[in-house]
C-alpha positions in Angstrom: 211.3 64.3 26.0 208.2 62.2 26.6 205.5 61.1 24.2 201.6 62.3 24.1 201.4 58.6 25.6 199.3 58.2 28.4 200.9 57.9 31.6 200.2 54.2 32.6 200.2 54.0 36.4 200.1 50.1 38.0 197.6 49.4 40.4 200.3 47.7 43.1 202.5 50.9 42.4 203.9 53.1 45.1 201.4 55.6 46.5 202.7 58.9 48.8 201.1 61.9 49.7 202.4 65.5 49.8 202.2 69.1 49.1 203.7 70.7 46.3 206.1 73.3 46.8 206.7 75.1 43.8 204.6 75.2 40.4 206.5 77.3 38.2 206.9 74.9 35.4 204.3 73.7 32.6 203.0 70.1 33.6 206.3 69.7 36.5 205.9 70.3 40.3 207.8 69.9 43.0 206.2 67.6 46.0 207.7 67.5 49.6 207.0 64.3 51.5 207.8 65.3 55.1 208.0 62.3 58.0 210.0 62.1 61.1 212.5 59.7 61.6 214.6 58.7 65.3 218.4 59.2 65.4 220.3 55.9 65.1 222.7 57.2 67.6 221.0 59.8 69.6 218.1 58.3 70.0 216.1 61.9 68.7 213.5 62.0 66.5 214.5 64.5 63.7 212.1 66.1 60.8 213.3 64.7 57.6 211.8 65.3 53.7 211.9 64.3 50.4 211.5 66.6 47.1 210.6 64.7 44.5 209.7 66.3 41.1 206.1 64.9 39.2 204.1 65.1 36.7 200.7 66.6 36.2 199.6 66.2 32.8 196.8 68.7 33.3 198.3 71.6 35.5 195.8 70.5 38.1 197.4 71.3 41.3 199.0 74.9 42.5 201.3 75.6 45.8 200.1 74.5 48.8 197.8 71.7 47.6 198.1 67.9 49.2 198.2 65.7 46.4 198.3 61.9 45.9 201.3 60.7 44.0 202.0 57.4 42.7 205.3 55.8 41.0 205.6 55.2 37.1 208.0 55.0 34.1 210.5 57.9 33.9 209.6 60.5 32.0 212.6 62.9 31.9 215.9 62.3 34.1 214.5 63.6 37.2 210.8 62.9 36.9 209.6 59.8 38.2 206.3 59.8 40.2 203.0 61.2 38.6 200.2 63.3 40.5 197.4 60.8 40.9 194.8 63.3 42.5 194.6 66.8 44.2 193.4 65.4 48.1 193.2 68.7 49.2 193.6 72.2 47.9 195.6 75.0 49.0 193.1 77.9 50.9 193.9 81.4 49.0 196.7 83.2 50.4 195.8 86.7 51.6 197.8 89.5 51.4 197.5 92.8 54.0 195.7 95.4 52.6 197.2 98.7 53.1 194.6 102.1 52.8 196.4 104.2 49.5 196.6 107.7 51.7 197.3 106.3 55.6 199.5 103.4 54.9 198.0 101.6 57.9 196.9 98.4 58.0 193.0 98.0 57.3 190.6 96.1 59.8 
C-alpha cells in the first residue's frame, strides 16, 4: 500500500509508550498502551487498554519489548502510529527443561 517513502514523523506529534503484543507480521506490530481510568459512576478505578497497530520499518522490536511510538500519516487503513525507538527490550523467555529419560523437571 505505502511507498519506500520515508516515514516523516513531526516533532510536536503524539508520543506513547507500550509493549508490543504480537510480531507476527513483516514491518506490523501490535502495541498495547495500558492505563487505569476511575469509573464515572462507581467511582472505581478500572484497568483499561488500547491496541493500536504500528509500523517498524526495520523489524526492530520483538514480543515483549517497551517501545516508543509516535503519531504519523496513515499508512494502510489500520496503521497509524510508527515505532520511534525500542526503550526497553523483552528478557528471553525460558522454557522448562525436561531430562529425555526421567521426564522430571531439571534443577
Amino acid at each position: 500500500m505505502s511507498t519506500n517513502a520515508e516515514i516523516v514523523v513531526g516533532e510536536n506529534a503524539q508520543r506513547r509508550v507500550g509493549v508490543v503484543e504480537t510480531a507476527s507480521r513483516e514491518k506490523t506490530r501490535k502495541v498495547t498502551i495500558q492505563y487505569v481510568a476511575k469509573h464515572p459512576k462507581y467511582g472505581k478505578y478500572v484497568r483499561k487498554r488500547t491496541v493500536l497497530h504500528v509500523h517498524d520499518a526495520t523489524n526492530a522490536s520483538g514480543v515483549g519489548d517497551r517501545v516508543e511510538i509516535a503519531e504519523c500519516r496513515p499508512i494502510s487503513r489500520t496503521k497509524r502510529w510508527t515505532i520511534v525507538r525500542v526503550v526497553e527490550k523483552a528478557a528471553g523467555r525460558i522454557d522448562p527443561v525436561f531430562e529425555t529419560d526421567t521426564g522430571k523437571r531439571r534443577k
